[in-house]
KEKE-3310 file (N, C-alpha, C; in steps of 0.2 Angstrom, whole numbers, plus 5000, padded with zeros to 4 digits):
npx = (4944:4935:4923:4919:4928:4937:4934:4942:4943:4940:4941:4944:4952:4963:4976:4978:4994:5000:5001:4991:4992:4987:4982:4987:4981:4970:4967:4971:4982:5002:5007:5007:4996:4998:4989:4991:4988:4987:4997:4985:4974:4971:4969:4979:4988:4998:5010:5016:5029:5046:5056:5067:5073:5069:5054:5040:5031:5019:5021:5027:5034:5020:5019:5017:5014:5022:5028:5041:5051:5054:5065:5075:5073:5072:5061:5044:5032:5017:5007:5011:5020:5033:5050:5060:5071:5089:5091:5084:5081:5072:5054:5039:5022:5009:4991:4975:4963:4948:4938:4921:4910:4916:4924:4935:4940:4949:4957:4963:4979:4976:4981:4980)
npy = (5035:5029:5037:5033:5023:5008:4994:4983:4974:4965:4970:4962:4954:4959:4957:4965:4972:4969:4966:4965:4962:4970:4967:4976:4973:4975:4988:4995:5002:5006:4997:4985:4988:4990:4986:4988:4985:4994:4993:5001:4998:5004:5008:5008:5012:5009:5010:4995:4989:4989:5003:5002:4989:4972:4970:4964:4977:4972:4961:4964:4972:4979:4994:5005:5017:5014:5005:4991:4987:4970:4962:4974:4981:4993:5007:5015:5028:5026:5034:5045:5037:5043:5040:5031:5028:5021:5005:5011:5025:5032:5038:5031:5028:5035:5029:5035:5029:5021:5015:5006:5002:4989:4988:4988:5001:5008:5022:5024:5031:5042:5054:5053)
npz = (4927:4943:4952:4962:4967:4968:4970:4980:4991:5006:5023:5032:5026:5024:5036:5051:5054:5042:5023:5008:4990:4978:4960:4945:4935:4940:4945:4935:4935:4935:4941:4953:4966:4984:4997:5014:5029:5044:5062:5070:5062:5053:5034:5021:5004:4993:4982:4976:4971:4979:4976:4978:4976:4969:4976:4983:4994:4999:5007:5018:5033:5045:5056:5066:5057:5047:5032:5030:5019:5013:5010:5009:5021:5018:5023:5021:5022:5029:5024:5015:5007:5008:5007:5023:5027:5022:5010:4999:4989:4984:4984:4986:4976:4986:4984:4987:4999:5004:5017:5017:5026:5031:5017:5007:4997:4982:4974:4961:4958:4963:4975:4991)
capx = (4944:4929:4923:4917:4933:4937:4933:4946:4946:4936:4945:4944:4956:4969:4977:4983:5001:5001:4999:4990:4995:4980:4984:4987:4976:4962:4969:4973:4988:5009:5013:5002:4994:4997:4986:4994:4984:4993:4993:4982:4969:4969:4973:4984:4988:5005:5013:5017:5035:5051:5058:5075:5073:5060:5052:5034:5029:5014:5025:5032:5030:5017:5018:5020:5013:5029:5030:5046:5053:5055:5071:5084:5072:5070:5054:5039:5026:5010:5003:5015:5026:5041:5058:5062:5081:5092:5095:5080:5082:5064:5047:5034:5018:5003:4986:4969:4960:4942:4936:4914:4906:4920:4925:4940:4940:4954:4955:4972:4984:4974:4982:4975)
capy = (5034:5030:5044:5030:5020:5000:4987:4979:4967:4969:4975:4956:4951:4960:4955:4970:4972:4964:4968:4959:4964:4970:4967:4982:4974:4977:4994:5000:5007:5004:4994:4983:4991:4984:4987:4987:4987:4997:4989:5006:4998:5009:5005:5011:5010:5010:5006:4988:4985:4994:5007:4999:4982:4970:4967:4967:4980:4968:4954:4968:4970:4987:4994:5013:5021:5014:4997:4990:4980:4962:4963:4976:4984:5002:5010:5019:5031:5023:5041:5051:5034:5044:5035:5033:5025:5017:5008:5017:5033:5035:5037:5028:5032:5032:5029:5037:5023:5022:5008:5009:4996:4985:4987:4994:5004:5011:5027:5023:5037:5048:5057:5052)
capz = (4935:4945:4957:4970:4969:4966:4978:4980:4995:5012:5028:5033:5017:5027:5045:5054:5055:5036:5016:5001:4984:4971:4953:4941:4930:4941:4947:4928:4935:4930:4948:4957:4971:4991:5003:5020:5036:5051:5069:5072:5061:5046:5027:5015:5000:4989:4973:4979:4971:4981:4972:4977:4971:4965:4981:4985:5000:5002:5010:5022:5041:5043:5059:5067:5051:5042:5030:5029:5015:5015:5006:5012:5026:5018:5027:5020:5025:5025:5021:5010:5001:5007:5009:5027:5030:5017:5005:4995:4989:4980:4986:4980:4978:4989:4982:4993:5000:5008:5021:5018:5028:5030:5011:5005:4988:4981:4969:4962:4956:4968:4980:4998)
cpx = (4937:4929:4921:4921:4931:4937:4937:4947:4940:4941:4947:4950:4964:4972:4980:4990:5003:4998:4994:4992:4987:4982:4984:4982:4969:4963:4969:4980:4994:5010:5005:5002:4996:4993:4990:4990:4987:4992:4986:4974:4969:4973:4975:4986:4995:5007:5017:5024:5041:5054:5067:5077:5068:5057:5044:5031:5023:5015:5030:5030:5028:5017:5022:5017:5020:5027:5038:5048:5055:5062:5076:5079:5070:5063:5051:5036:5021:5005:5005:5019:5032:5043:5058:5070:5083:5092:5090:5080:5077:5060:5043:5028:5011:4997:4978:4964:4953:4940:4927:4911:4910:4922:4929:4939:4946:4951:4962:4971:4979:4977:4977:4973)
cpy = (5034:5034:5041:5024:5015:4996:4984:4972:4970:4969:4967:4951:4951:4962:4963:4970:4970:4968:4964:4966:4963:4970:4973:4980:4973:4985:4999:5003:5001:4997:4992:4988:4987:4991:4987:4992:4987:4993:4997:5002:5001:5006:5009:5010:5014:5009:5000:4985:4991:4998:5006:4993:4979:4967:4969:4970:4976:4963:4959:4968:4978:4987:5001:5017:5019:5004:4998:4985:4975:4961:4966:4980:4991:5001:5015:5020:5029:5030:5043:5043:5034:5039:5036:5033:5022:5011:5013:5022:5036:5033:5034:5030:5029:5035:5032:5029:5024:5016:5011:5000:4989:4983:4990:4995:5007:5015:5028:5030:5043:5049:5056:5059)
cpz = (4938:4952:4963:4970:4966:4970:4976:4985:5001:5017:5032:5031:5021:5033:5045:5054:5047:5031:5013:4996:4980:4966:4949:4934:4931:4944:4939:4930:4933:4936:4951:4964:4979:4996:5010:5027:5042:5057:5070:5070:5055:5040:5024:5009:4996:4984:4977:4979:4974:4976:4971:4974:4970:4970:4980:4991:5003:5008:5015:5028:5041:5053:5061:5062:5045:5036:5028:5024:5016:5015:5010:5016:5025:5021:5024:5023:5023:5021:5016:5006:5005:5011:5013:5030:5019:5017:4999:4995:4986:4986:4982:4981:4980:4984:4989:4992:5003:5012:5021:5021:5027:5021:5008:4999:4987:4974:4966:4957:4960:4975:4986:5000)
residu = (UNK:UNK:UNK:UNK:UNK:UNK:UNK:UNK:UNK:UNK:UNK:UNK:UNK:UNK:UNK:UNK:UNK:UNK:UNK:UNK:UNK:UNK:UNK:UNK:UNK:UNK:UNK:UNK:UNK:UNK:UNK:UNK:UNK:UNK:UNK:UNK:UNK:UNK:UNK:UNK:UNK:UNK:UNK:UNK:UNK:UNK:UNK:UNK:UNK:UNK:UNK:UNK:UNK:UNK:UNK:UNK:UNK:UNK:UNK:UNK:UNK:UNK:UNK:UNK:UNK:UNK:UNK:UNK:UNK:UNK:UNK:UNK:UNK:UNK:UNK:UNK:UNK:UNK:UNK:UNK:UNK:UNK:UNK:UNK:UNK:UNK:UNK:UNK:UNK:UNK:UNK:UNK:UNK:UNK:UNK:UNK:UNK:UNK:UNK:UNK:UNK:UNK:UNK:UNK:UNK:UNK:UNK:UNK:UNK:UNK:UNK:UNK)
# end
């Protein structure tokens, strides 16, 4: 794991209100990763596929601090992962994210 993260996209890459999806074969991890940038401004970072069904949180609508799934609408914390409504009864899990001169890095499996 690298101690100054993985560049993954720039802050550019992704519209507010909106996700992209980063591959796990650039991340190393099990689940591709999604980016999702808040109406607030700020990025986040998730394990990409819902824990309910095979949906990508990337292609979800980001807004409040929550992404909603595309699929059946469960709602994540862009902070914590956690589950907000049903039908999802898992969390998933957030990765720590850094925005450095308009360039986002992820530090996957780490705890934000």
């Amino acid at each position: 794991m690298s101690s100054t993260g993985i560049r993954v996209a720039t802050l550019e890459d992704i519209p507010v209100g909106e996700g992209i999806a980063i591959d796990k074969t650039v991340t190393g991890t099990d689940d591709n990763i999604a980016l999702l940038r808040d109406d607030d401004g700020n990025v986040y970072a998730l394990d990409d596929t819902c824990p309910h069904e095979v949906a990508s949180l990337a292609e979800g609508w980001v807004e409040d601090g929550f992404v909603e799934c595309p699929m059946h609408s469960s709602k994540f914390c862009l902070k914590s992962g956690e589950v907000q409504c049903l039908p999802a009864t898992q969390n998933t899990r957030p990765h720590r994210v850094e925005v450095r001169d308009g360039e986002v890095f992820v530090y996957p499996n780490e705890a934000p």
